[in-house]
C-alpha positions in Angstrom: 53.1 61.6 -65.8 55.8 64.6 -66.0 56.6 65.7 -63.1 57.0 69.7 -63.4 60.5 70.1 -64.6 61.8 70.1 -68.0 64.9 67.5 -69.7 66.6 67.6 -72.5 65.7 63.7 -75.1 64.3 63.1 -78.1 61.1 64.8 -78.6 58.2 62.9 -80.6 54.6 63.7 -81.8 51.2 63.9 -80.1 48.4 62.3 -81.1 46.7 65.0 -82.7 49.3 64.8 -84.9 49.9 61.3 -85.5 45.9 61.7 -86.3 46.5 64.6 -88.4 49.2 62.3 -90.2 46.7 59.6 -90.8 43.8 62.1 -92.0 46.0 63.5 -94.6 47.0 59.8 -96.1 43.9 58.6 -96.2 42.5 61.5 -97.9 45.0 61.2 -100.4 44.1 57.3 -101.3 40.2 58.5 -101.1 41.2 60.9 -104.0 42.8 58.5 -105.8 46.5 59.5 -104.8 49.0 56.5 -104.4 49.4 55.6 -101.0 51.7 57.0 -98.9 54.4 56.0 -96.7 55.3 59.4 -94.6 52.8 62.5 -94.2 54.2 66.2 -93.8 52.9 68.6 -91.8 53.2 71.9 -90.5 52.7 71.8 -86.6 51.1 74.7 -84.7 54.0 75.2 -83.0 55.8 76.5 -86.4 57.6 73.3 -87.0 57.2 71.1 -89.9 57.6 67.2 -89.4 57.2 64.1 -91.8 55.7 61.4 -90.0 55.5 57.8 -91.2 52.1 55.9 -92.2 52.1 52.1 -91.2 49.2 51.5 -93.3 46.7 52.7 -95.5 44.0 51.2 -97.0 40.4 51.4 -98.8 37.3 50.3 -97.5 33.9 49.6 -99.1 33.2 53.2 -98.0 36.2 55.1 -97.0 39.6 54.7 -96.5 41.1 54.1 -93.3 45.4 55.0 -92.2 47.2 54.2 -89.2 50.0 55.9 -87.0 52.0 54.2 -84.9 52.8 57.1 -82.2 56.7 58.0 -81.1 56.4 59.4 -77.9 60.2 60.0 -77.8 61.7 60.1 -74.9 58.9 60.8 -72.4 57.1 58.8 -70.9 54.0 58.9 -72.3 51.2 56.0 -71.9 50.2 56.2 -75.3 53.8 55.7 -76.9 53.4 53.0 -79.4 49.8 53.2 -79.7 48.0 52.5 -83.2 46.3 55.9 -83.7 44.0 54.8 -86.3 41.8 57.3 -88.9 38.8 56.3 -91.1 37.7 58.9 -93.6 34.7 58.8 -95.5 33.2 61.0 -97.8 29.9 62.6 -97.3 27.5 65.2 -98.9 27.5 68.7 -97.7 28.7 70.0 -94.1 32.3 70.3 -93.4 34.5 68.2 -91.1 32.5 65.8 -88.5 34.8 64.2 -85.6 33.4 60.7 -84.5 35.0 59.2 -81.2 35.9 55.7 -82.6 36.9 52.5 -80.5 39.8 53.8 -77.4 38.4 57.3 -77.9 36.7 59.3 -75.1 33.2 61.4 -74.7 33.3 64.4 -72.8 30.4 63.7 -70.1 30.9 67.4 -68.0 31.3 71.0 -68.5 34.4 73.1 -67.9 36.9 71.4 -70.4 37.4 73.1 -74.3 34.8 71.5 -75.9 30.5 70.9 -74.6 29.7 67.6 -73.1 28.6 64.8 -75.6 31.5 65.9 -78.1 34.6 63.4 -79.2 37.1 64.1 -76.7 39.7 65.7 -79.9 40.6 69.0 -79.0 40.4 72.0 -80.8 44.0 72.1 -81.8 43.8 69.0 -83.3 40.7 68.9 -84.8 42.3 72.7 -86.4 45.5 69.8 -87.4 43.3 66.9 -88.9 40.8 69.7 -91.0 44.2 71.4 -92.4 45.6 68.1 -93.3 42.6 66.8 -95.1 42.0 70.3 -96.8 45.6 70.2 -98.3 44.1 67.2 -100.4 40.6 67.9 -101.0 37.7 70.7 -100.3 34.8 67.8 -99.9 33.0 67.3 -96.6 34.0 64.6 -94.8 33.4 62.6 -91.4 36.6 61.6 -89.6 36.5 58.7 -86.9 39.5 58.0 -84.4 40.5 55.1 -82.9 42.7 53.9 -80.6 43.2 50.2 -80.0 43.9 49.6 -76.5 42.7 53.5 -75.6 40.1 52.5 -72.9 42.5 50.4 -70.8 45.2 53.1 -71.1 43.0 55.8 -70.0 42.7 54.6 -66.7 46.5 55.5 -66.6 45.2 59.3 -67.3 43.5 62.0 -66.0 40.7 61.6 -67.8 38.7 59.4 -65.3 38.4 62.2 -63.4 37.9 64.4 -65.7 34.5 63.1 -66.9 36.2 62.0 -70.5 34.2 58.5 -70.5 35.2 55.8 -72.7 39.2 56.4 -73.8 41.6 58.4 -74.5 41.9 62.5 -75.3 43.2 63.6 -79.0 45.9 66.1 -77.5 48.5 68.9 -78.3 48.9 72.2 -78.4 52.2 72.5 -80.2 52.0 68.8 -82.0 55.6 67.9 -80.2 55.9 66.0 -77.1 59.1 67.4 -75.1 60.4 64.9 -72.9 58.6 65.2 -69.5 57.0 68.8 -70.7 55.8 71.2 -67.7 53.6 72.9 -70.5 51.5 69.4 -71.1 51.4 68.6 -67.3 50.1 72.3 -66.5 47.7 72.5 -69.7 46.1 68.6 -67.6 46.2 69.9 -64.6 44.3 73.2 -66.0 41.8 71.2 -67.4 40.8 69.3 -64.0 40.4 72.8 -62.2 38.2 73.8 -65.0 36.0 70.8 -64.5 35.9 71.8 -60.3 34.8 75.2 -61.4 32.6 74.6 -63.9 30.8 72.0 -62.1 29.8 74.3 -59.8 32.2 74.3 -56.7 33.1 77.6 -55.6 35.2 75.4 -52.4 38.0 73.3 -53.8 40.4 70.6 -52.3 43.9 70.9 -54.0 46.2 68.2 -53.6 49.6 67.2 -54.6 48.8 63.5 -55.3 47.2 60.3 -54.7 48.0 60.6 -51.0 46.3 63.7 -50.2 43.2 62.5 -52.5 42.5 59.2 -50.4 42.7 61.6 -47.8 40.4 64.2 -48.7 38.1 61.6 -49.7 38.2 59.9 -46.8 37.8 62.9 -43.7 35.5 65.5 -45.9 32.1 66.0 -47.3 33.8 66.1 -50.9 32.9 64.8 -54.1 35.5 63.6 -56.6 34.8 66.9 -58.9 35.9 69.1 -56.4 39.5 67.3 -55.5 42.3 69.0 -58.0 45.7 67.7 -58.1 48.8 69.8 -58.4 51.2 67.7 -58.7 54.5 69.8 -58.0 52.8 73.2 -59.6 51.4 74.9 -56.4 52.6 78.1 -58.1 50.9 78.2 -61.0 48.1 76.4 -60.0 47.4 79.0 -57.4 47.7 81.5 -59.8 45.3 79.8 -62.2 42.8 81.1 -59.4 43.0 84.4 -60.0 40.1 84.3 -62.6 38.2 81.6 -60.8 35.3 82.6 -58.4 36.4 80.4 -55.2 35.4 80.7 -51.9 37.7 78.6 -50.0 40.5 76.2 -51.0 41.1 73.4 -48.7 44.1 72.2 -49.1 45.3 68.3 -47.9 48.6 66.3 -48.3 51.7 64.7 -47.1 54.1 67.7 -44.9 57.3 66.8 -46.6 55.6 68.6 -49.9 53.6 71.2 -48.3 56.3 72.2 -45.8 58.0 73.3 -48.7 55.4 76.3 -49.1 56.4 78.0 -46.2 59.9 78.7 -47.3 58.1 79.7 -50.4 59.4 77.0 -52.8 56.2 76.7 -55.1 57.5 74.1 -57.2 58.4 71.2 -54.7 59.6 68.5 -56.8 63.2 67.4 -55.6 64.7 69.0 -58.4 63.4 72.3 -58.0 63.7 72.6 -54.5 65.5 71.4 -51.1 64.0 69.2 -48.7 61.6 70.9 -45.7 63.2 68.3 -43.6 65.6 71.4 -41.6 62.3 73.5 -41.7 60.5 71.0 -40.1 62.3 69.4 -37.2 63.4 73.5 -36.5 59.4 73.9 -35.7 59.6 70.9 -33.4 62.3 72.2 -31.5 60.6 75.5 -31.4 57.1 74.1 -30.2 59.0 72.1 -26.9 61.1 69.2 -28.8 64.4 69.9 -27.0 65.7 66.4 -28.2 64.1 66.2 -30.9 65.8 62.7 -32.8 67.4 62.9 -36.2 65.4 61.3 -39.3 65.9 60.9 -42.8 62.6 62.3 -43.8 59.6 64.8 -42.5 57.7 61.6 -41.8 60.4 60.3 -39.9 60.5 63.3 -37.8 56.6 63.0 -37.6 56.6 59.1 -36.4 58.8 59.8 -33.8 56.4 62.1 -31.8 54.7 61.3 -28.9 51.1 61.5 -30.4 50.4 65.2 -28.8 53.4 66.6 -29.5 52.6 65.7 -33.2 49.6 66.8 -33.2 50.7 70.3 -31.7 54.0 70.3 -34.4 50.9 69.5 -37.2 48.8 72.1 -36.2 51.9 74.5 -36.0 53.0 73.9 -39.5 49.4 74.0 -41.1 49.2 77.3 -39.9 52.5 78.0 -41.3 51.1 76.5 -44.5 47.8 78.4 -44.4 49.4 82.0 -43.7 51.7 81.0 -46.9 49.4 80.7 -49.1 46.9 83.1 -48.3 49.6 85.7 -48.9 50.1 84.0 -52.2 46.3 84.2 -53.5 46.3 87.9 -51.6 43.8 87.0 -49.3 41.1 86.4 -52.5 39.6 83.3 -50.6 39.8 81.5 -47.0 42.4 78.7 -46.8 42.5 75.4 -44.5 45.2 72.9 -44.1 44.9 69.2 -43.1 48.0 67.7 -43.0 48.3 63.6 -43.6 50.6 61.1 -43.3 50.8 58.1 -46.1 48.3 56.2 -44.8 45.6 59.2 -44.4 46.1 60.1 -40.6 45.9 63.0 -39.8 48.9 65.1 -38.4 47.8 68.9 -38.3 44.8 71.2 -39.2 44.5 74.9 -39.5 41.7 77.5 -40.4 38.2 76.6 -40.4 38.2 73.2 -41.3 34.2 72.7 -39.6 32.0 72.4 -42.7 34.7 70.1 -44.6 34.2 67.5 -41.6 
């Protein structure tokens, strides 16, 4: 997954626009066109691309393309994947989207399209329309398919985002940018708009996998109301704004939250320094005279006596809790649990009661 800051490599295409690429050759053989061996497009984002067709042939009733995807260089779990596009002709009605094999269902509210539609977004569904209608004005019923989709969106967020069955049709721009903060925030805005519009007016954010487990395992949570941030306490935080939450719990390892005290809201390595000095300067400061030197805030944390770490925990919860509710202007009450990699608790602060 990108991790929140932005590299220079070779960019590549999204799968809405690998789909977009397929749509438009196999609309061309359906019209009787030769077949072709590169698409062009013009992206959303302004740019124009030619991307290459691996295959295209006709079926008894349709046509059907294929698109290898070139991720460039991000990491991207669908680089390589066949994105694969039958088209078939059909009498009145305009553009039907069909999830095919490796394809996801939307199953809850709160993302940009109802439950029970093809997981394709908007942007390109807009892409794949455009493409066809640049061949021919007849109604037609497009069906997506990924080979290999369901097992590779495990690797995603959709699990958690109620997207049953495969993968999303994605992109805003139709460019992937090597580990993009836009395509990390736009996933990470779509799992707070499943919290919210589930329901949940109290919400667990976490940076990771870590905090989850731990949320998970100490509250009376269910899975919809967990959000990961990743790196982006910033702009998730801010992404509140418009949301009607109560109160935000938030749970996670101290070497990423004790970042937010020093008000680093982006707290991947890159973008800021360690809360390592931060840290063992509250131990000291809560009766540590000697406390020992470590490599890293768990470090610090393992070699406390077991009260001393608990009061240090409790210390820099509070430090967290204060930092954030100046962030979010006091719009909602915020608790702190503080973990260390296996799920123990270290610290708490505000009123954690009705989480436990």
């Amino acid at each position: 997954m990108p991790n929140g800051t932005e590299t220079t490599g070779r960019t590549g295409w999204t799968t809405g626009t690998c789909a977009a690429a397929a749509a438009g050759a196999a609309a061309r053989v359906l019209v009787g066109d030769a077949m072709p061996v590169r698409v062009d497009l013009c992206l959303p984002g302004g740019e124009c691309a030619s991307i290459p067709v691996q295959d295209v042939r006709l079926t008894a009733t349709g046509a059907v393309a294929t698109v290898v995807k070139d991720a460039g260089d991000d990491p991207d779990v669908t680089d390589a994947a066949r994105v694969e596009v039958t088209l078939a002709f059909r009498d009145g009605g305009d553009i039907e989207f069909v999830a095919g094999v490796g394809v996801g269902t939307i199953t809850k509210p709160g993302l940009q399209l109802p439950p029970g539609e093809p997981a394709i977004n908007p942007v390109p569904r807009e892409m794949i329309r455009d493409a066809i209608r640049h061949v021919t004005s007849r109604a037609a019923r497009v069906t997506i398919s990924i080979p290999g989709g369901t097992e590779l969106a495990e690797k995603t967020f959709n699990p958690r985002l109620g997207i049953e069955g495969g993968l999303s049709i994605l992109g805003t721009t139709g460019i992937v940018r090597p580990f993009s903060a836009e395509a990390l925030r736009q996933a990470l805005t779509c799992a707070l708009g499943v919290a919210c519009a589930t329901g949940h007016r109290e919400l667990v954010m976490v940076p990771g996998n870590v905090g989850r487990r731990a949320a998970q395992m100490h509250l009376r949570v269910g899975a919809e109301q967990v959000v990961e941030v990743s790196n982006e306490w910033g702009y998730m935080l801010g992404s509140l704004a418009d949301r009607e939450v109560t109160v935000l719990m938030i749970v996670g390892h101290p070497g990423k939250l004790g970042k937010l005290p020093l008000g680093h809201w982006n707290t991947h390595s890159a973008a800021s320094p360690s809360a390592l000095p931060y840290v063992r300067s509250l131990m000291i400061r809560h009766g540590g005279k000697s406390v020992p030197e470590a490599a890293t805030v768990g470090g610090l944390f393992d070699g406390q006596k077991p009260e001393a770490r608990r009061q240090v925990g409790d210390a820099l919860a509070d430090a967290v809790r204060r930092a954030v509710t100046r962030r979010v202007e006091g719009q909602f009450a915020v608790c702190v649990m503080l973990v260390d990699y296996q799920a123990t608790v270290l610290g708490t602060a505000g009123d954690t009661a009705s989480w436990l």
